[in-house]
Residue, then its C-alpha position, 0 to 999 in steps of 0.5 A: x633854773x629849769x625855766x631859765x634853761x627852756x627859755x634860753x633854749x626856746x629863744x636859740x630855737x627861735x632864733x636859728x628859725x627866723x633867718x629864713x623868715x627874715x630872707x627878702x627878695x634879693x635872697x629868694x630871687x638868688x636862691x630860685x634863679x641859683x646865681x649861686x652856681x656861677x656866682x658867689x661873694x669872693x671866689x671866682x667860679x663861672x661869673x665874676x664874684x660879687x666883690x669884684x662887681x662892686x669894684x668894677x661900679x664903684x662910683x659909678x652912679x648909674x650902676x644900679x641902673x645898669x646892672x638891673x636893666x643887664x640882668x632883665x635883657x642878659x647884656x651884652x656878656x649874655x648872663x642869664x635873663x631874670x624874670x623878677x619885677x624891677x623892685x625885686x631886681x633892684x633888691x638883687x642888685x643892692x644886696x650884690x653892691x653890699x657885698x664886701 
């Protein structure tokens, strides 16, 4: 009995661990570039919320593409430069178009 209950407590302990370990790209470029204070996924803030980015390029093909290229010159709404490589900004921005 004993056994068991370290382990399962072991396994919990591990498991609140690894969500950091498994955190990619997308979530440390968000984290340093703290998108998080003006953006979020549903409320509005200083930025759009992330949902209403996703129902703005829903079926727009080349949203993607557009949004990278808009957090890597500022666009014409002048957000904040990113300095990440393209993998990492395309990351970003997948995780963003996600957001249900």
């Amino acid at each position: 009995m004993t056994i068991k209950l370290s382990l399962t407590l072991a396994a919990a302990l591990s498991l609140s661990l690894a969500g950091n370990a498994f955190a990619g790209p997308a979530e440390d470029i968000i984290a340093k570039e703290k998108c998080g204070s003006c953006h979020t996924a549903t409320t509005i803030k200083k930025g759009l919320f992330w949902v209403s980015v996703v129902q703005k390029y829903k079926g727009d093909v080349g949203a993607e593409a557009k949004l990278v290229e808009m957090l890597k010159t500022g666009g014409p709404d002048d957000h904040k430069k990113i300095a990440a490589s393209d993998a990492d900004l395309h990351a970003v921005v997948k995780k963003v178009l996600a957001t249900k």
